[in-house]
N, C-alpha and C positions, 0 to 999 in steps of 0.2 A: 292188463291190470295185474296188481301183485296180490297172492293172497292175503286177506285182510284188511285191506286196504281199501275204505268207502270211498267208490267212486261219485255219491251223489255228490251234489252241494249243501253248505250247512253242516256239514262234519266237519273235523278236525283228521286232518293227513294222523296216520302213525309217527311217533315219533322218529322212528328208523326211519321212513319215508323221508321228512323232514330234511333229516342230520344228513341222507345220502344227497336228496338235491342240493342241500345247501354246499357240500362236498363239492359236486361235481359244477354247480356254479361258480363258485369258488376257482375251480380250477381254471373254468374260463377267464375270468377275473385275473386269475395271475399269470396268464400267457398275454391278454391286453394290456396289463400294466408294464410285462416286461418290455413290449414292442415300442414302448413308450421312450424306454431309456436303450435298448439294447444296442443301439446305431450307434449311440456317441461316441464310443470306445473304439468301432468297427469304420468309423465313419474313410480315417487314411487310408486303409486298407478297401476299403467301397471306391476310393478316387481312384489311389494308384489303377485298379484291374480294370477302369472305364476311361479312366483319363479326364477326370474331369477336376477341377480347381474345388478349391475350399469353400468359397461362397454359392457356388454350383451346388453344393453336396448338403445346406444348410435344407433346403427344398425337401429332402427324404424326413427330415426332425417337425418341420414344421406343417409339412403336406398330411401328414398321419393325424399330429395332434389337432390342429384345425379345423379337420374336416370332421376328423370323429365328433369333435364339440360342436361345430355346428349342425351338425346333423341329428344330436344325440334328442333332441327333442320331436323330429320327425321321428324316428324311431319308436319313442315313447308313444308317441300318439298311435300310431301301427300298432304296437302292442294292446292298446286301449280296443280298437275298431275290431281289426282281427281278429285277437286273442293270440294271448301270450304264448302257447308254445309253438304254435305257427311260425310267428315272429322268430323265437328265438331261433329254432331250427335256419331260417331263411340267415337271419343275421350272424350262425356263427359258421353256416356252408361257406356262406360268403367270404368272413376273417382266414376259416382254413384256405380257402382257396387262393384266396389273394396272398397266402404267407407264401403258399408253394407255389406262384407265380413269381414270388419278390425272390424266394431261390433258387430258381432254376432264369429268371430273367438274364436275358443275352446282350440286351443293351441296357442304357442309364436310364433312357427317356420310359421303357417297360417297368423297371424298379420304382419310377418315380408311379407310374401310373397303379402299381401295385399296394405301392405306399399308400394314395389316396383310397383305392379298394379295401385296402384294410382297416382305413376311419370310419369309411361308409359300413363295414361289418359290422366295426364296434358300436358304429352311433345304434344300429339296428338289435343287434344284441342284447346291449350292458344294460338297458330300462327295463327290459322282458326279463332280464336274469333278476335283476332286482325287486320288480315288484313280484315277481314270483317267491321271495325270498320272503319280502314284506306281507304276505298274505298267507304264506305257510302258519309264520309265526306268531303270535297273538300279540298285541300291544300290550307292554311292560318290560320286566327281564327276560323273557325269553326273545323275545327281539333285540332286545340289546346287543343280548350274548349274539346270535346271529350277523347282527350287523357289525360288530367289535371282531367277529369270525371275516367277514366280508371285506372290512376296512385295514386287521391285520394283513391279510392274503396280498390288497392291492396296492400298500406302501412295501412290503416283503417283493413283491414283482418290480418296481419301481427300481428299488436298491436292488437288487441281485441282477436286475438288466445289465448293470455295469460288471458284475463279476462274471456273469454266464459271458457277457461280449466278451472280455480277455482273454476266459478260456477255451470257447469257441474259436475266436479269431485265432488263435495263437496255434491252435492244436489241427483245425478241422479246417479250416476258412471263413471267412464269412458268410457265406451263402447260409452257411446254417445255423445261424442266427437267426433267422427265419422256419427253415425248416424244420428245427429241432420240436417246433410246437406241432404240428400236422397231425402227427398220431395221438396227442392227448385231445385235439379240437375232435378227433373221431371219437375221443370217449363221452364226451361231451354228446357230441350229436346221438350216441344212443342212449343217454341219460336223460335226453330229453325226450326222446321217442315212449321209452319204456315209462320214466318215475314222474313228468312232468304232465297235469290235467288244464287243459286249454280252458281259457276264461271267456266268459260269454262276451263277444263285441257288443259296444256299446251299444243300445238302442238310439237312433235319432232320427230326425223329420229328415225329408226329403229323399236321394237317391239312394238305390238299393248298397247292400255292404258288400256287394258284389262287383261292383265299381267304386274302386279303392280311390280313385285318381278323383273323385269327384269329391271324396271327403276326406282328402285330405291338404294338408298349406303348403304344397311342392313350393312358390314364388320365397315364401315366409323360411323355410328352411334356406333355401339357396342367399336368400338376404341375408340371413344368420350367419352364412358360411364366410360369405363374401366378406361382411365389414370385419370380423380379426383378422382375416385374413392379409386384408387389404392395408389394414392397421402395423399388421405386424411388419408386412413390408415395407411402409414406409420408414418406422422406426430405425427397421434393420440397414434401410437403403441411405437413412439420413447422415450415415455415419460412416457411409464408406467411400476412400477417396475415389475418383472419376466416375463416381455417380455423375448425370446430368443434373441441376441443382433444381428444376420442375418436378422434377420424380417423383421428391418423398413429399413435398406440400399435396401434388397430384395423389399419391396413395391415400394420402391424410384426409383428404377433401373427399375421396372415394369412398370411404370407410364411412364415414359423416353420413355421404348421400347416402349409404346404405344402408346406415341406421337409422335416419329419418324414414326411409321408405319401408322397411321391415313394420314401424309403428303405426305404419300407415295401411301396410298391408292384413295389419291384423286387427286391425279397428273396422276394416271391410270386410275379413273373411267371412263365411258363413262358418266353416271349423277351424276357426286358426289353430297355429300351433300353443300359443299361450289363451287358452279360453279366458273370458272376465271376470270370473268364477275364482280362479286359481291368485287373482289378486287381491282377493276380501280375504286371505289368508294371511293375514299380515306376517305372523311368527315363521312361515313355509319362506314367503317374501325375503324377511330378512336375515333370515338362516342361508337362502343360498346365496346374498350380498357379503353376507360375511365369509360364507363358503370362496368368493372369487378372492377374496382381501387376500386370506389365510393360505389360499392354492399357489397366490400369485409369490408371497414368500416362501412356503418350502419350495415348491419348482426352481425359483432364484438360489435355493442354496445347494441341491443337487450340482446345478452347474459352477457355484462359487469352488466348492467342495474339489471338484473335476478338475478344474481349471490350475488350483491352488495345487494339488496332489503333481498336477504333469508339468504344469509351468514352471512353478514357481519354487517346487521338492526336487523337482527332477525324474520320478518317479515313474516306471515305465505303465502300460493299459494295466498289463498284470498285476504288477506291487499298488496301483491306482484304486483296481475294483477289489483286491484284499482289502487294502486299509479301510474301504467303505465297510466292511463285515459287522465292524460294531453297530452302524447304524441297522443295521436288517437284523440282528439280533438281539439286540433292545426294542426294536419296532413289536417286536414279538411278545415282549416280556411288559411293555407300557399299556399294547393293545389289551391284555388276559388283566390287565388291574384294571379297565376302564369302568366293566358294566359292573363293578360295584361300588365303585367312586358314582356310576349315575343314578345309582339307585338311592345313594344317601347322599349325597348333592344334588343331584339338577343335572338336567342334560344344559345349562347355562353355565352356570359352573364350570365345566369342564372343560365347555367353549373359550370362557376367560382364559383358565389355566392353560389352555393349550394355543392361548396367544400369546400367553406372559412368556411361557417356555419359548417359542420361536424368537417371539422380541429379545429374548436374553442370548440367545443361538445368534442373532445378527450381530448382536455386541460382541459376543468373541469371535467371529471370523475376524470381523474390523478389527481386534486386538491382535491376534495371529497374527494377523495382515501386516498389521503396523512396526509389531516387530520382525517380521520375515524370521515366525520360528520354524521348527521343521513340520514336517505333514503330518506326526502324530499328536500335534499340536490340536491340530484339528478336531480329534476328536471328542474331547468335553463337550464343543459344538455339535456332532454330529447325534447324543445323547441326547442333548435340549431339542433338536429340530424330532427326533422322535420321538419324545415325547410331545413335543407341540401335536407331530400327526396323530399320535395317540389317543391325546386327548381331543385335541379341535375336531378335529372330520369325525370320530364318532359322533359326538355330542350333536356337531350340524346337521348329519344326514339321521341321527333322530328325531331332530327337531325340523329336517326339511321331509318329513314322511310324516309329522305328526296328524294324524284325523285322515287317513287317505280313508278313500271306499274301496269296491271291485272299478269300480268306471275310471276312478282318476288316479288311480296306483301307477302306471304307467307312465302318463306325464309328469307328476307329482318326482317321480326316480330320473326319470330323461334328465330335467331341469337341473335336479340336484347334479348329475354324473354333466349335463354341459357347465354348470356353473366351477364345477370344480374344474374341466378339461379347461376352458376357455380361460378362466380365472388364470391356469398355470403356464398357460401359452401368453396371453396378455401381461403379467408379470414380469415372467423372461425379458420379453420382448423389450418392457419398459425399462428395467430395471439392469438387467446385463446389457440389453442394446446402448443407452444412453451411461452407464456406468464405464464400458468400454470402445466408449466411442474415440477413434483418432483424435478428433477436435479436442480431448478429455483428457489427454495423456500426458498432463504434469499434476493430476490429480489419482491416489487411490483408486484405480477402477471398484475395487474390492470394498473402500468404505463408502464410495459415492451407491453400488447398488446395494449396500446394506443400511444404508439411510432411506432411499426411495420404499425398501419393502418396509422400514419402519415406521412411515411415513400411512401405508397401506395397514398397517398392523393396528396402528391407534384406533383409525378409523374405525375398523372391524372391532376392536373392543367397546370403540364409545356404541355400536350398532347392536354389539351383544347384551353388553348393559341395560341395555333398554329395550331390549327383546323382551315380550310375550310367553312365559315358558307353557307345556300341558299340564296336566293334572302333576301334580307329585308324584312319585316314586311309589312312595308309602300307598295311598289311596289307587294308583296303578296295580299293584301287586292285589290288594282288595278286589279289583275290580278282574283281576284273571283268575285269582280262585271262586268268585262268583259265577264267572261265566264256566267254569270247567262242571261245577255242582249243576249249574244246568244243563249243561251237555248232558253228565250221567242220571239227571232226571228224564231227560228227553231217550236217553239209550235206554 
C-alpha cells in the first residue's frame, strides 16, 4: 500500500491513486487497441517471411478480434467471482506473453496460435481494467472525464496501429509489431500489483469460489466465440472464387446453430455468462445494441480508409498510415470536448451526434469514391468518423455502465468491450465482405459498404432515440457533491 491511501472499503482512492491507475490502464488499453489494427499494414510482409497467401493471412486479423470478443464476457464474469486484480494480472501476463510469442514465432501456424492467445488476454483483462476504472470513479463528470480518458486512449491505439505498423515494418521488421509492447504490458503488471485493490468475489449459493470451473459459463463463452466466428467465415468464404459452394451456407447455418444453442445454454446455466438480471436493464441493453450498429461502421471505415489510401491513391504502408494522422489527432481533440458536451446534453445526445457524424463520414467516402479524388480527399471523412467515435462510444459505454454495483461492474464492462469488439468484426465482415465481393465487381465496392453501414447507422439512431437515458447531468453533479459532504462527514 501507498501512503495515504485507505486501504479499507467505503472510502474514496486519492485522487493521485485514481489518475495513476487510470494512466496505467490506459496504457493497456492502448497496446490492445493497437494489436487490433497493427497487422493490416504488416500483413505482406507477415506472408512474404512464411509463405503464406493472402486469404491464409486474413486468420491473424480475424483470429485476435473474435476471439477477444467472444471471450470478453467470460472474462467479465472472472473478474466479478475472483476479484478484479487477480483477473487483471492473470489476463494481461497472458496478452504480454502471447505478444512475445507472436514475435519471436518460427512458423505461421505458432503466429496464428499467438494471435488467438492474445484475444483470450484481452477478453480476460479489458472488463477488469474497466470496471476498475468504473469503481475508482464516482458516477457523473468525473467518470466521464475518465471514460472520455479511456475511450480517447483506445480509438488513438486503433489509428496509430496503422502508423506504428509502417514504421515498425519499414525500419525494424515485423516481428516487432508485437514486441515493441512487452515492456510497457510489464508496467502495467506492476501497476497493478502495487496501485490496484482486489474486489470482493461475488457471494453466491452453491460450490466454493475456489472452484472457478464450477461457476463459471466455459460452454456459453466458447458459443459466443464460435457463432461470429463461424459467421464471419462464411461471409468472407461466400465471396471467394473456388470456394466449394456448401461452405459459406455450412458456415451460415453454423453460426445460427450456435446462437440458438448459446440462448439455450444460458436459460440453463446456473451462472451464465449473461445473468437475467442484466436484461431488466433496459437502457445497459440497448446502449450495447447500438454500441455493435456504431462499431460495425467505424471498424468499416478504418478498412475503407486503408483500402482507398493503397489501392486506389497508390500510396505506399508509410504515406498510408501518415495520412491516417489526422484521424488520431482529432480523436484526441473530439474526445477532451465530450465530457462537457455530456454534461450539458445527455449521454443520448451525444450517442445521436456521434451517429449523425459517422452517417455523414460514409457519404463522403462514397463521394471520394465516386470521384476517384486523391487520398487527401479523404480526409474531411476521416474528421467526421472521429468525431462519430468521440462522440458515440463515450456517450454508449456511459450509458452501457449506467447503475453498475461492486458485483455486476465486471460483466456490465465485459458486454459493453464484447459489443463493441464483435459489433466491429460483424461489420467488416458484412459490410467489406459483401461490398467487395467478386460476384459485386461492376458495382462501387466502396458505395455498396457505405450504404450497408448506413443501413446499420439508422438503426442505431431510431434504438438511441428511444433509449432510456440516467439521471441528468445536472442532478448527477448534485448528487456527487452530496455524496463527497458525506464522505468528510464520516472522515
Amino acid at each position: 500500500m501507498f501512503p495515504g491511501i485507505p486501504p479499507s472499503r467505503g472510502h474514496s482512492p486519492s485522487p493521485v491513486r485514481a489518475w495513476l491507475v487510470l494512466c496505467a490502464m490506459s496504457m493497456l488499453q492502448f497496446f490492445i487497441a493497437v494489436d487490433v489494427t497493427v497487422v493490416n499494414i504488416a500483413l505482406p510482409s507477415i506472408g512474404a517471411g512464411f509463405d503464406v497467401d493472402g486469404h491464409t493471412l486474413t486468420w491473424v486479423v480475424v483470429g485476435y478480434t473474435v476471439t477477444g470478443g467472444g471471450m470478453l464476457m467470460l472474462g467479465g464474469r472472472l473478474g466479478d467471482l475472483l476479484g478484479r486484480r487477480r483477473v487483471l494480472l492473470l489476463g494481461t501476463g497472458l496478452f504480454g506473453a502471447a505478444s512475445l510469442l507472436a514475435g519471436l514465432a518460427p512458423t505461421f501456424s505458432l503466429l496464428v496460435v499467438a494471435r488467438l492467445l492474445q484475444g483470450a488476454g484481452e477478453a480476460v483483462a479489458l472488463p477488469a481494467a474497466m470496471a476498475t476504472i468504473v469503481l475508482l470513479f464516482p458516477d457523473g463528470p468525473r467518470r466521464s472525464r475518465a471514460l472520455s480518458v479511456w475511450a480517447a486512449v483506445a480509438s488513438c491505439g486503433l489509428v496509430l496501429g496503422f502508423v506504428l505498423s509502417g514504421l515498425l515494418t519499414a525500419h525494424l521488421g515485423w516481428r516487432w509489431i508485437f514486441l515493441v509492447s512487452v515492456p510497457f504490458i510489464l508496467i502495467v503488471l506492476l501497476a497493478a500489483v502495487f496501485l490496484v485493490e482486489d474486489g470482493r468475489p461475488v457471494a453466491q449459493d452453491g460450490p466454493p469460489l475456489d472452484v472457478p470451473g464450477a461457476l463459471l459459463d466455459v460452454p456459453g463463452a466458447l458459443l459466443l466465440t464460435a457463432c461470429p466466428l463461424l459467421f464471419t467465415f462464411g461471409v468472407v468464404e461466400a465471396g471467394e472464387p473456388g470456394t466449394p459452394a456448401w461452405v459459406a451456407p455450412a458456415a451460415l447455418a453454423g453460426a445460427v446453430a450456435a446462437g440458438a444453442a448459446f440462448v439455450r445454454v444460458e436459460a440453463r446455466s446456473r451462472n451464465p455468462l449473461l445473468p437475467p438480471r442484466f436484461f431488466a436493464h433496459r437502457t445497459r441493453v440497448a446502449a450495447n445494441l447500438t454500441t455493435m450498429l456504431l462499431s460495425g461502421a467505424l471498424s468499416t471505415s478504418f478498412l475503407l480508409f486503408t483500402f482507398y489510401l493503397q489501392d486506389r491513391s497508390g500510396l505506399g504502408p508509410m504515406g498510408a498510415g501518415l495520412t491516417m494522422l489526422p484521424l488520431a489527432l482529432s480523436l484526441i481533440v473530439f474526445s477532451m470536448l465530450v465530457p462537457r458536451l455530456l454534461g450539458r446534453w445527455g449521454a443520448r445526445a451525444c450517442v445521436l451526434a456521434g451517429i449523425g457524424f459517422t452517417a455523414a463520414a460514409m457519404a463522403a467516402i462514397a463521394l471520394v469514391s465516386a470521384l476517384r479524388a486523391g487520398g487527401a480527399a479523404m480526409i474531411p471523412a476521416m474528421l467526421l468518423i472521429a468525431a462519430g467515435m468521440g462522440f458515440g462510444i463515450v456517450g454508449l459505454q456511459y450509458l452501457a455502465v449506467s447503475g453498475v454495483t461492486e458485483d455486476d461492474a465486471g460483466i456490465a464492462s465485459g458486454v459493453q468491450r464484447a459489443a463493441d469488439q464483435l459489433g466491429g468484426a460483424t461489420g467488416v465482415a458484412v459490410c467489406v465482405g459483401i461490398g467487395f465481393a467478386p460476384t459485386l465487381h461492376s458495382f462501387d465496392p466502396f458505395l455498396i459498404a457505405t450504404l450497408l453501414a448506413a443501413v446499420g447507422l439508422v438503426a442505431g439512431a431510431v434504438m438511441a432515440w428511444r433509449m432510456a437515458t440516467p439521471t441528468p447531468a445536472t442532478d448527477l453533479q448534485e448528487q456527487e457533491q452530496e455524496q463527497e459532504q458525506e464522505q468528510e462527514r464520516a472522515g
